[in-house]
Structures are given as C-alpha cells and as structure tokens.
C-alpha positions in Angstrom: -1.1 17.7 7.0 -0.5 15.1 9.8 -1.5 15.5 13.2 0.6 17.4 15.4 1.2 14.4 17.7 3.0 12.3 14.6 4.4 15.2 14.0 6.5 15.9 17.2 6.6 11.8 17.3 9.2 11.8 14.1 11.0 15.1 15.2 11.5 13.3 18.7 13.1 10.3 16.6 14.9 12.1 14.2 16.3 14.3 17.1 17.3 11.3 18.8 18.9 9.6 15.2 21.0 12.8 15.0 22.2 12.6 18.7 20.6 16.0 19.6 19.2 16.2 23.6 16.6 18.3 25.0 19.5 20.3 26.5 21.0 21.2 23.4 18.2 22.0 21.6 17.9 24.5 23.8 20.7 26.4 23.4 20.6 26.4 19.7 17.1 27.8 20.1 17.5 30.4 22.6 15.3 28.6 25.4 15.2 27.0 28.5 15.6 22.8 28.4 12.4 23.1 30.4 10.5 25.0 28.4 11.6 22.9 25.5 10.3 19.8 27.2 6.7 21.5 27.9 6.4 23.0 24.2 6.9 18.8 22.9 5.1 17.8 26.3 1.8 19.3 25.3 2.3 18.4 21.4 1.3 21.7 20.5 3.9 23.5 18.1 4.1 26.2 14.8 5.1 25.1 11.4 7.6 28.4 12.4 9.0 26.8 15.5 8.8 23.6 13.7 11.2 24.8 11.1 13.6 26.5 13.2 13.5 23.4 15.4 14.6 21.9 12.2 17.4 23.8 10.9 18.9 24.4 14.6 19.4 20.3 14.8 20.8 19.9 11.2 17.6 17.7 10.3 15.5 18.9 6.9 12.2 19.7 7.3 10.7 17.9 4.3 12.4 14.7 5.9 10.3 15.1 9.0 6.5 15.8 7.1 7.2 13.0 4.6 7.6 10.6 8.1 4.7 11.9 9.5 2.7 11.5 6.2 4.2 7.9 5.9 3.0 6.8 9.6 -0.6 8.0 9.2 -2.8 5.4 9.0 -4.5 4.4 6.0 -7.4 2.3 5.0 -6.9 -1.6 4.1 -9.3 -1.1 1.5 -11.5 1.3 -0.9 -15.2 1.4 -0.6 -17.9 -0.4 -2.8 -18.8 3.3 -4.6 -14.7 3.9 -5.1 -14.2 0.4 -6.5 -16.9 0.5 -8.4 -16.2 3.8 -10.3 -12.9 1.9 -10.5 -14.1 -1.1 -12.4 -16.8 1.3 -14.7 -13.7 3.0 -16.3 -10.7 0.4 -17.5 -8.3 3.2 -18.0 -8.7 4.8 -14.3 -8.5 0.9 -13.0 -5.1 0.6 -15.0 -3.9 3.9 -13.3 -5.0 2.9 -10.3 -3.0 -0.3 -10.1 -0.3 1.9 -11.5 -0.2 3.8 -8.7 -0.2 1.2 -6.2 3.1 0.0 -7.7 4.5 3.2 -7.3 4.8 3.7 -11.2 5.8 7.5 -11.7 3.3 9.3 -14.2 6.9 8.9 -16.7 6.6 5.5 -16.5 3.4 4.9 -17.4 3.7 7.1 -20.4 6.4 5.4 -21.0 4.3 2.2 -20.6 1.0 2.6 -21.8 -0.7 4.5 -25.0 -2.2 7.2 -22.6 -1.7 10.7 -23.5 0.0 13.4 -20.5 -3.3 15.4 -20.5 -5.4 12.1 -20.2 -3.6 10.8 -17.0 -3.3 13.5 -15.5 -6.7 13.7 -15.2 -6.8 10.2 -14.3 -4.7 11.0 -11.3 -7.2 13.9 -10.7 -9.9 11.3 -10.6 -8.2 9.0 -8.1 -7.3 12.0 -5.9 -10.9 12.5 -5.4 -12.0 8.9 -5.2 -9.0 9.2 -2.1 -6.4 6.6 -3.6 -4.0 8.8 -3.9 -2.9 12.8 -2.8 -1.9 14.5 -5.8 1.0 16.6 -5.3 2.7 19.5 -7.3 4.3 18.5 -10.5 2.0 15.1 -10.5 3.5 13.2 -8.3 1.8 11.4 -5.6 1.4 9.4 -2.3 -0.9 6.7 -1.3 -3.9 6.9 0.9 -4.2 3.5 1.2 -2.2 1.3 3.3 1.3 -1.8 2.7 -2.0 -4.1 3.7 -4.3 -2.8 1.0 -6.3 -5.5 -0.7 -9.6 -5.4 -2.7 -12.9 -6.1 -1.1 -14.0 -9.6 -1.0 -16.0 -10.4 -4.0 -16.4 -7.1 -4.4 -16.5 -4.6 -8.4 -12.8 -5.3 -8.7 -12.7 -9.1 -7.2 -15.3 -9.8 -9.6 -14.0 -7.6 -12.5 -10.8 -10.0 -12.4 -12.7 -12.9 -12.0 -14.2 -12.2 -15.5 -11.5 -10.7 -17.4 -7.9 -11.4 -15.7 -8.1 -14.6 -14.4 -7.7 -16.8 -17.6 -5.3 -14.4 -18.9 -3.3 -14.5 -15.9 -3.2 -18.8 -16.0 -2.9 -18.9 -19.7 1.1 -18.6 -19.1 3.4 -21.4 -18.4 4.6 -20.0 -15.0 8.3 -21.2 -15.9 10.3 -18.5 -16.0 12.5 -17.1 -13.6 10.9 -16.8 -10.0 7.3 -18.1 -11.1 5.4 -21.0 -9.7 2.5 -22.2 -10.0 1.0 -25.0 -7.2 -2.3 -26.8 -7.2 -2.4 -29.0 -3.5 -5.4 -30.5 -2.4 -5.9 -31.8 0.8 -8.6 -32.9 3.5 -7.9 -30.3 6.7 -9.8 -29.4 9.8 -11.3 -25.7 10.2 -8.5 -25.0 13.0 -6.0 -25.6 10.2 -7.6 -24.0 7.6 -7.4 -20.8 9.7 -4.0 -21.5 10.3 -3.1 -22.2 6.8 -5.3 -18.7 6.0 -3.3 -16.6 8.6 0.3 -17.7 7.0 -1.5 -16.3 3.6 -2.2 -13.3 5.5 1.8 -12.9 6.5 2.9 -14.1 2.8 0.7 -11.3 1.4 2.5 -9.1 4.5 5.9 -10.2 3.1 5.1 -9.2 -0.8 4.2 -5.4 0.6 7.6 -5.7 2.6 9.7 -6.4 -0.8 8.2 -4.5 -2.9 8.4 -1.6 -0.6 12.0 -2.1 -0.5 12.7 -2.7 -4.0 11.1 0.8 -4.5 14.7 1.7 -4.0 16.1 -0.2 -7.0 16.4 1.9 -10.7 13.3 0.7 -13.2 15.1 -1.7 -15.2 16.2 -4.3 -12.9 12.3 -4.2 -11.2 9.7 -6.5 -12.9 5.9 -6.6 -12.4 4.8 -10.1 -10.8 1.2 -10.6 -9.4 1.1 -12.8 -6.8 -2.7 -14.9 -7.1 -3.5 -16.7 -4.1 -7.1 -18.6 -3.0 -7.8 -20.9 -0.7 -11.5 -22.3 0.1 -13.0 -25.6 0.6 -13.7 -26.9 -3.2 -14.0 -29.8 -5.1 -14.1 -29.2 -9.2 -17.8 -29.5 -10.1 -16.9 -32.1 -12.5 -15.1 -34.3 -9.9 -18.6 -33.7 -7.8 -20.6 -34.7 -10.1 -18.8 -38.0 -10.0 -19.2 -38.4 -6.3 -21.3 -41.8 -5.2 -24.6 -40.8 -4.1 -25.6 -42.0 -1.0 -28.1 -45.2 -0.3 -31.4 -44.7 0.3 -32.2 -46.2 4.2 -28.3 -46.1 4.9 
C-alpha cells in the first residue's frame, strides 16, 4: 500500500480533474468544508472514508491506489545479490526482461516454450527478489523505476557481454527503424560529459515511448533493444599500430 500522503496527493488531483471543491465534497459527505480541509490537511484518512470519499465524487477507487502505486518511487536499479541470482538462472533472466516490457504472463506463453506452472513460479521468484509485486490472477507491477538500468559492469552487464552482444551485431540493422552508427572522434572531457548526458535523455526518451505504446494491441508492438556505449577507446589492433615514441624525445 502507498503512503497516505500519495494517497490523498492523487485524490486531491483526481478531485480537482472531476471539478469537485472542498465545499462540495462536503455536502455529499455529510460534513463541514472545514472539517473536510483538516481530515486532508493532516493526511491522515480510513480506506472507509477513503472509499466513500470516492464514490460521493464519482471517482473509482481502484483509479486512485493504482496512481498512488504508480508515483511511488522505485529503485534505478537491482542489487549485485538480485542480479546475480538473475544471471545464475537463464529462464528467470528471460522473465525478468519479460516483465520489464510489460509482457502479460499470456504472452510469454504465447512466446516462449515455458510451461503455466513453471512461470508462475518464475514470477514468484522475481516477487521475492523485489522486481516485481505479484498480484491476484498473476498479473503484476514493477518495483523498479521508467529509469531502470543494469549495474555497471555488473552479473547482467557482463552476462551480455559474453552471450548477447555478438548475437545482437550479427544482424544487418536494415530493417525498418534500425541503425546502427560507429563515429569516432577526438573530444575534450567537458564534451564527453555532455555527449554522456544527451545518452542519459535518449535512454529517458525510450522509457517515455515505450511507456506509451503500452497502450497499443500486441501486434502492431515490436521488441527493439536499443545498445548504446560510449568510452574513450581505440581497437587494440589499431593500438598496436600506434608509433612508439623516441627514446630522448
């Protein structure tokens, strides 16, 4: 359950999306606009009051936990123990990047040659590991945050570095919406960081459409991986070609 304070914070704006004041609230509920003010003044309200609240203004009740659960904050990223009981089980890694594609347990079923009984318990697993809250009927929400990303070199960065990576640039990257860029250049460390911080907002922008597109029926959704590094590097056999320098110069 969210805190009370996000709570009342998403009943204050769905009151105010519906066009229902303090004042009127009041009379639906039998109280004083004063005493209405206090009771969301000192964020302190029943699930009972909450739900008549609720129905009085028109506004469902599920609406209102699902925005507080939505505006909780959530970690960036696992821990090393949770990634690496990712990477020590293939099958619960697969789920796991299910999940944060918002894949429905159909879907993978559909997908993937897992049994029902067999992801469920995955989901059980990643419940505990706190990737996901398991609800009734298997579905799910995300513990994690839009700006979730792996640790830095950590199980699953290295995992992908050993197994993904030449998959992933074993394709031609020309079909519809791929690309694939290679661009050297020679920068100073203030542009570097610049360059790093519009990555940062690229990898913002992904979350953004992909959140929306959540919206859109299976079929006309596709799964892209976007695979982006930047580091100062030189192939080693380009280095190796490098003129050593003069002795006494």
């Amino acid at each position: 359950m969210s805190s009370p304070e996000l709570l009342l914070q998403v009943l204050r704006a769905q009151l105010r999306a519906a066009g229902v004041t303090y004042k009127e609230l009041a009379g639906r509920i039998g109280m004083s606009e004063s005493s209405v003010k206090r009771m969301f003044g000192q964020q302190d309200m029943a699930l009972s009051r909450l739900a008549q609240i609720c129905k009085a203004a028109g506004i469902a009740l599920e609406d209102v936990l699902r925005g507080a659960a939505d505006a909780t904050p959530h970690a960036d990223t696992l821990t090393l123990l949770q990634e690496k009981a990712l990477v020590a089980h293939p099958r619960l890694l697969l789920m796991a990047i299910c999940c944060l594609g918002h894949w429905s347990l159909e879907q993978v079923l559909e997908t993937y040659q897992l049994s029902e009984p067999e992801s469920i318990v995955l989901l059980a697993e990643l419940d505990r590991l706190g990737l996901i809250e398991l609800k009734p009927l298997n579905r799910y929400r995300l513990r994690v945050s839009n700006a979730f990303h792996w640790l830095a070199d950590g199980p699953v960065q290295q995992f992908f570095r050993s197994h993904v990576v030449a998959d992933y640039f074993s394709g031609p990257f020309n079909g519809p919406g791929e690309a694939l860029l290679c661009l050297p250049a020679r920068l100073s460390r203030a542009s570097a960081q610049e360059l790093a911080a519009k990555i940062q907002s690229l990898a913002g922008e992904l979350a953004r459409l992909h959140q929306g597109d959540r919206r859109l029926p299976a079929p006309e959704r596709d799964g892209y991986t976007l695979l982006v590094g930047f580091r100062s590097w030189e192939f080693a056999a380009f280095t190796a070609l490098r003129r050593q320098p003069q002795q006494g110069a």
